[in-house]
Phi, psi and omega in degrees: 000158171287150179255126176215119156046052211358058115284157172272139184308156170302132193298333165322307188279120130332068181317354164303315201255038193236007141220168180282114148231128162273124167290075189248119199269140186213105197307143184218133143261156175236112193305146171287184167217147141266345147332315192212033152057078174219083206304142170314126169258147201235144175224169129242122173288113171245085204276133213246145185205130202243100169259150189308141152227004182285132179330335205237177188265145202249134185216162152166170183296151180272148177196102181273168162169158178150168174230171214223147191249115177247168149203152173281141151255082195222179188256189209296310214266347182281278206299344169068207186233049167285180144268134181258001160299133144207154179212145220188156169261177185235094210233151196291027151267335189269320188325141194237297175209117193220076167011285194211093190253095175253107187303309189288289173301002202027053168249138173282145145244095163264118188278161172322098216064356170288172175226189179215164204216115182244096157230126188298097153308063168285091174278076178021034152267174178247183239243334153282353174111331181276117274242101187293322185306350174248037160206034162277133153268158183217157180257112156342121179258063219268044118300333193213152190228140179231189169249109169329319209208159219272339182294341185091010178285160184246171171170160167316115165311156172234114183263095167336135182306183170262146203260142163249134162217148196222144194237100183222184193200155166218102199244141163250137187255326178263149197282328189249059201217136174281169171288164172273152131274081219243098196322160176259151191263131178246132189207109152342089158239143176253184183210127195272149176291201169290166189166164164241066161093148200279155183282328163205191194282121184247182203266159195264138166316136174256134193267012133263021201197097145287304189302008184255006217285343166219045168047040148303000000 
């Protein structure tokens, strides 16, 4: 059961309706290497962050699950007839940070502002297979040169126009706990294309601020 001062919440509070949750979605690349013909890979990372606002500390055994919804948001002449969906669960394998975890007993604590941090690894397929990095436009980075192709050719990184996705989820964190509902969100990202590692040193993508890597 939830824990308040080892009481049980009043039947009124809704666990569900006992946090705060945030959404911060966040770009991650893996660089390419060519030395061992290994193209660079692109995720967006989505971190889900639940925090207490009920007055008192929160406990029961944990049983996470739930599923979490993307979509592309572009328009007709972009999207073509893909699917702009993926959609996916969520399982105690996605905890990122969780305070006060006790493994051997699997009970969660969360005191009264702590939070727990959940996160979702998307590597830009839908829910049909198709692959967003080839149907992204994209912009010349003429700063930086990367190798195209497993061959040394070289040519300009490319940094992707800027993307809208909208994120929303419904996750249970406690095994006797309703789900969160954690509305949906809209956020504007970019993306460098594949390569296999820059030819010299070029300046790094901030993987919370991409779009500024060329003044988008």
């Amino acid at each position: 059961m939830f824990c308040g001062c080892n009481e049980e919440l009043p039947p009124q509070n809704n666990p569900a309706n006992l946090f705060t949750s945030i959404i911060r979605p966040r770009y991650n690349m893996v660089p390419g290497v060519i030395e061992i013909q290994k193209q660079s890979i692109n995720y967006l990372d989505v971190y889900f962050v639940f925090i207490n606002k009920y007055e008192e500390t929160l406990q029961s055994k944990i049983n996470i699950h739930g599923t979490v919804a993307i979509q592309w948001v572009t328009n007709a002449e972009d999207r073509g007839n893909i699917n702009t969906f993926r959609t996916d669960v969520i399982d105690i394998n996605d905890i990122v940070f969780a305070r006060q975890f006790d493994f051997s007993s699997s009970r969660l604590t969360i005191d009264h502002g702590d939070s727990i941090i959940i996160r979702y690894r998307w590597d830009l397929r839908t829910d049909d297979s198709t692959f967003l990095m080839q149907q992204f436009k994209y912009n010349l980075d003429r700063d930086c040169y990367v190798f195209i192709n497993t061959y040394r050719d070289r040519g300009f990184r490319q940094i992707s126009a800027k993307q809208q996705f909208s994120i929303s989820a419904k996750i249970s964190l406690f095994e006797n706990g309703a789900a969160i509902i954690v509305p949906e969100s809209i956020f504007t990202i970019c993306f460098q294309s594949l390569n296999y590692g820059n030819v010299d040193q070029c300046q790094l993508i901030n993987p919370d601020e991409p779009c500024n890597i060329i003044g988008q």
